[in-house]
C-alpha positions as CSV (number, residue, x, y, z in Angstrom):
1,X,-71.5,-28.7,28.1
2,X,-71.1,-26.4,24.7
3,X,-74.2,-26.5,23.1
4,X,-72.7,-28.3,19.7
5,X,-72.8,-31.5,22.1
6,X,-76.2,-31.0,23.7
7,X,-78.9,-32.3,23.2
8,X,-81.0,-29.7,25.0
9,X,-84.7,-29.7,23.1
10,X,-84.5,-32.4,20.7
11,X,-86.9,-35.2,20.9
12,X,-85.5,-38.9,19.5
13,X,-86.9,-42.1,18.3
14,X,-84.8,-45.3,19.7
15,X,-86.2,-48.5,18.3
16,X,-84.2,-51.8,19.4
17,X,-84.3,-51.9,23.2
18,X,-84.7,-55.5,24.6
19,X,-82.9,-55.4,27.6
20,X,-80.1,-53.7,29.8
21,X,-77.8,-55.1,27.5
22,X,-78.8,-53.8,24.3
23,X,-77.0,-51.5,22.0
24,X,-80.2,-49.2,21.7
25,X,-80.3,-49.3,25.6
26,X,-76.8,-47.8,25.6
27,X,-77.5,-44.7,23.0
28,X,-80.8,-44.1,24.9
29,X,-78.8,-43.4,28.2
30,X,-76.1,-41.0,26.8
31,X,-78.8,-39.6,24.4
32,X,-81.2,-39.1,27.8
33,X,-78.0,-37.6,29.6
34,X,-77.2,-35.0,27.1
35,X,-80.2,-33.5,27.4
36,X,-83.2,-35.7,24.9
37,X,-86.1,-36.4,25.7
38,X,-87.0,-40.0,24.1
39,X,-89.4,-42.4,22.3
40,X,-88.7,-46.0,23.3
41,X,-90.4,-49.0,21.6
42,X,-90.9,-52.7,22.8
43,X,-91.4,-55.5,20.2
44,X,-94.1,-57.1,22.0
45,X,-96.4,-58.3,25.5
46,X,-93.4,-60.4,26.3
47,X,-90.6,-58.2,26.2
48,X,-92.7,-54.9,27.7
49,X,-91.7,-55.8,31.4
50,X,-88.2,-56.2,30.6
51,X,-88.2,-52.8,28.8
52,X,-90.5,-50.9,30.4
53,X,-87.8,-50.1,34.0
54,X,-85.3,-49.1,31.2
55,X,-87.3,-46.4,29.5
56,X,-88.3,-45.2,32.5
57,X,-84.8,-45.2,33.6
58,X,-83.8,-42.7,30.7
59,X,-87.2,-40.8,31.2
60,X,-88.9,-42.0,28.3
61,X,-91.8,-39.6,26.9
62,X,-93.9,-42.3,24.4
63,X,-93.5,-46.1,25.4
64,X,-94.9,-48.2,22.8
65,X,-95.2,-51.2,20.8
66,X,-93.3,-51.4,17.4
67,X,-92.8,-54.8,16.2
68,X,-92.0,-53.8,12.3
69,X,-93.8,-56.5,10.8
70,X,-97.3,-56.1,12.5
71,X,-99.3,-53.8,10.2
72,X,-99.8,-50.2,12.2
73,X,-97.5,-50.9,14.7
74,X,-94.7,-48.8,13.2
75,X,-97.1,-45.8,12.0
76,X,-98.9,-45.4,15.4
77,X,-95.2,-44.8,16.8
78,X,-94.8,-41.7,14.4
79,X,-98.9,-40.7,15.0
80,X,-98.3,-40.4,18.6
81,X,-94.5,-38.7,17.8
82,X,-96.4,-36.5,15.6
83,X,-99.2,-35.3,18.1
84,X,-96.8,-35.4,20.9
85,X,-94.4,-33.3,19.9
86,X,-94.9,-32.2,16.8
87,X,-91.4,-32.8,15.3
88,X,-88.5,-35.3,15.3
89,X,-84.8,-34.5,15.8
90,X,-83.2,-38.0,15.5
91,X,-83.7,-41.9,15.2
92,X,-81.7,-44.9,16.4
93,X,-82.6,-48.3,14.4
94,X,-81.0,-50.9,16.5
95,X,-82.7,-53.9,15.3
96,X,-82.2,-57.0,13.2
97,X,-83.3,-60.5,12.9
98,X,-82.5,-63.5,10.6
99,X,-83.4,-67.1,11.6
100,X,-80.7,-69.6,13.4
101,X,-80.8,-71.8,10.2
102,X,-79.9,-68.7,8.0
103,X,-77.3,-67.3,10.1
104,X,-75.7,-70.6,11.1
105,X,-76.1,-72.9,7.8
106,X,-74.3,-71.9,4.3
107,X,-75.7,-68.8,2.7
108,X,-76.3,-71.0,-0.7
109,X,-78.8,-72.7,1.1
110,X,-80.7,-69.9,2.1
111,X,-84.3,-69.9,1.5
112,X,-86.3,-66.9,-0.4
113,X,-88.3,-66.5,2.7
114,X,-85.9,-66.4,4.7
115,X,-83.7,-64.1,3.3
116,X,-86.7,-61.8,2.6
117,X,-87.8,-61.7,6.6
118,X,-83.7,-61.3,7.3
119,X,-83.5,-58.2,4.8
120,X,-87.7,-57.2,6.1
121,X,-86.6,-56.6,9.7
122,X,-83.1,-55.6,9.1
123,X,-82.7,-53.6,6.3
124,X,-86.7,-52.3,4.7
125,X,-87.8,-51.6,8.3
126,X,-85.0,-48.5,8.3
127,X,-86.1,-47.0,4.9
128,X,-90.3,-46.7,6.3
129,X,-88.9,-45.5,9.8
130,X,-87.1,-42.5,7.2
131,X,-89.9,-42.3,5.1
132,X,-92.2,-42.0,8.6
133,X,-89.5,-39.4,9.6
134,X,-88.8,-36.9,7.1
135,X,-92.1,-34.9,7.4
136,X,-91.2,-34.9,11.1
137,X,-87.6,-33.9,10.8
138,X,-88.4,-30.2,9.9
139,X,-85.5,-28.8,10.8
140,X,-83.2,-31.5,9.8
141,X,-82.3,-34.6,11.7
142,X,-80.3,-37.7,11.8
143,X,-80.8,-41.2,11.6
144,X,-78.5,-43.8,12.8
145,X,-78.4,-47.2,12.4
146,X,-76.6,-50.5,13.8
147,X,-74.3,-53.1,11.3
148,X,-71.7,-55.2,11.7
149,X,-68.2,-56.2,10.0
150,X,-69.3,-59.2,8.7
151,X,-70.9,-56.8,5.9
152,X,-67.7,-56.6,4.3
153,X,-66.2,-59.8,5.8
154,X,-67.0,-63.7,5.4
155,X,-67.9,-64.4,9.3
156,X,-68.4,-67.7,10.2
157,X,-72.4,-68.1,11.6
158,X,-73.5,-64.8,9.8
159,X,-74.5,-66.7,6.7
160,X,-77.7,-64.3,5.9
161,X,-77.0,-61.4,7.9
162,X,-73.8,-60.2,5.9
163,X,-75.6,-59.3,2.8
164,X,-78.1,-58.2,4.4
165,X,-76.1,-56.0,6.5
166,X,-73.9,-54.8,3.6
167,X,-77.6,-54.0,1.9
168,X,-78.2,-51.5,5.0
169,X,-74.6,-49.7,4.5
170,X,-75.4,-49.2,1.2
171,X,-78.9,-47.9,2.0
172,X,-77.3,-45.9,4.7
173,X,-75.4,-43.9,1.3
174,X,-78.5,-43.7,-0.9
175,X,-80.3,-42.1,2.0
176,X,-77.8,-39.9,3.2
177,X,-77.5,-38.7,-0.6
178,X,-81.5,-38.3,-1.1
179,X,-82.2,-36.4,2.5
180,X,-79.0,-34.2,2.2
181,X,-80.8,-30.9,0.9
182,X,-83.4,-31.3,3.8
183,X,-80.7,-30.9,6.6
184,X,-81.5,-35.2,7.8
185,X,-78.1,-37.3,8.1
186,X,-78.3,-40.9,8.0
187,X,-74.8,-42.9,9.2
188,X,-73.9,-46.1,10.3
189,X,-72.1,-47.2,13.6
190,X,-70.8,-50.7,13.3
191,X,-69.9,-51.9,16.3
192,X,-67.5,-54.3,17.5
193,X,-68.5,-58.0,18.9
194,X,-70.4,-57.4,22.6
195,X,-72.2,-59.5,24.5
196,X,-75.9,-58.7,23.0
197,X,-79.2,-61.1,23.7
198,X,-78.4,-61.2,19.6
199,X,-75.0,-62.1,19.7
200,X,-75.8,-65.0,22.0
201,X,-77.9,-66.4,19.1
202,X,-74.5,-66.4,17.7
203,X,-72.7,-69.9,17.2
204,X,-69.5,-70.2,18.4
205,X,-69.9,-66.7,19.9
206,X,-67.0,-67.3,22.5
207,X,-64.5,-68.2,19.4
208,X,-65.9,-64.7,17.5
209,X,-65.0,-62.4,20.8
210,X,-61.3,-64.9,21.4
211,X,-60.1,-64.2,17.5
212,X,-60.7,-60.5,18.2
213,X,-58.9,-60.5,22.1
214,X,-56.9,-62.3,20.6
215,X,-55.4,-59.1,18.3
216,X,-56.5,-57.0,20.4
217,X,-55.9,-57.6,24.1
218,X,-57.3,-54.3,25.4
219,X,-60.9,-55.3,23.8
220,X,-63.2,-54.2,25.7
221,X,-65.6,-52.7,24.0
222,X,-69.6,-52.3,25.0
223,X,-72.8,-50.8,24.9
224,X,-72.1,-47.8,26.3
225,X,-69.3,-47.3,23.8
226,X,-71.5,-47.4,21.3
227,X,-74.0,-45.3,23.2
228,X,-71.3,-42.7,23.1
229,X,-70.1,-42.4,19.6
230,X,-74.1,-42.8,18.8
231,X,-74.8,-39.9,20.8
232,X,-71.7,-37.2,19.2
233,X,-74.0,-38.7,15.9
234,X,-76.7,-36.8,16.4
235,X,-75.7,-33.8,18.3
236,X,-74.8,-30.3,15.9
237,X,-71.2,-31.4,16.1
238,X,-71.6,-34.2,13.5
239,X,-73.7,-32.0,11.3
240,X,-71.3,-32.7,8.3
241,X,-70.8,-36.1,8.7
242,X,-73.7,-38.2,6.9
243,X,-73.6,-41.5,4.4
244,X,-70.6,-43.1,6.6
245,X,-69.8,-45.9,8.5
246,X,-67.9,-45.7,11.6
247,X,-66.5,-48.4,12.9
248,X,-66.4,-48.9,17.4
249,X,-64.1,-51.8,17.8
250,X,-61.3,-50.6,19.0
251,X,-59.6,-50.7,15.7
252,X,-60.0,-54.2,15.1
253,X,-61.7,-53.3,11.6
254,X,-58.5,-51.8,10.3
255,X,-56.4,-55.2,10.4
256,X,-56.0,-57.2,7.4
């Protein structure tokens, strides 16, 4: 493997893993076969067993807690990076949450709350994870993070989570701009519809993945897809690319 694709020595953060399905699950296997050694978080007691057999699948180093919203939670993940290993080479944020009312009912009828916990957990929690990692990316880094089409696209049952998704590209630009003279990239991957424990919470899920088949018959895009393009992300041979979003849908994104 030439060494602009390895990742030989670099220690990772990947935040988002809830199951064998997950988006996060699929970077942290490609990251783990190119060479990283990995941080893996679990939201909470529940969801420990069902993540725990995946990060030791891929190796994982520090297995923790991290539910964003608990104060501490996030910190102690960086304390123990920090004392670990002293330095942090790249970060996946594969996580998002907006209530079943918000994302299914009109987006007028939103509630303040609600929107605030949608953009809290989806959008705020990236900017203290970079804050948390810039002292630890010391010899520059990249930080990746997970959106969706319906960003820039009315999608029917993503009421709340397009703006707030949209909010996270943009944020994605303003980092990338502000980190730029320390050597840290931040880009977005915005994959295409897959089968995710989120996506089920999806209405009308099965009619989402049909209008895209139905353009695109040789749709078949998944985690490990993502995994892949997430992983070429943070190894040296993306180290010009930074403030972008790259689409994984098998083009689907380019038609009108």
């Amino acid at each position: 493997m030439s060494e602009l694709f390895s990742l030989k020595g670099k220690k990772g953060l990947i935040v988002g893993i809830a199951n064998k399905d997950s988006i996060a699950y699929g970077c942290a296997k490609h990251m783990r076969d190119a060479g990283a050694e990995l941080a893996i978080t679990y939201l909470n007691e529940k969801s420990e067993k069902y993540v725990k057999p995946l990060a030791d699948d891929v190796d994982a180093s520090i297995f923790m807690p991290c539910n964003v919203q608990a104060e501490g939670e996030l910190e102690a993940v960086f304390k123990a990076i920090e004392e670990k290993w002293g330095k942090l080479d790249f970060l996946v944020h594969s996580i998002a949450f907006a209530s079943m009312d918000d994302l299914h009912g009109r987006l007028v009828d939103c509630s303040l709350e609600g929107f605030q916990l949608a953009m809290d957990i989806s959008c705020h929690s990236l900017m203290r994870m970079t804050k948390l990692a810039e002292p630890l990316m010391k010899d520059g880094g990249s930080i990746i993070s997970m959106s969706y089409l319906g960003s820039e696209r009315a999608v029917d049952n993503y009421a709340a989570m397009g703006p707030v998704k949209a909010a996270l590209e943009s944020s994605t630009r303003y980092m990338a701009y502000e980190l730029n003279s320390k050597g840290i990239r931040v880009n977005c991957v915005s994959p295409g519809p897959i089968m995710t424990r989120a996506a089920s919470g999806i209405k009308d899920f099965d009619k989402l993945m049909a209008s895209v088949t139905d353009r695109i018959p040789t749709y078949n895009i998944d985690s490990d897809d993502v995994g892949a393009v997430s992983t070429f992300l943070v190894t040296d041979a993306a180290k010009s690319l930074t403030g972008y979003v790259y689409y994984v849908d098998d083009g689907y994104s380019t038609l009108g």
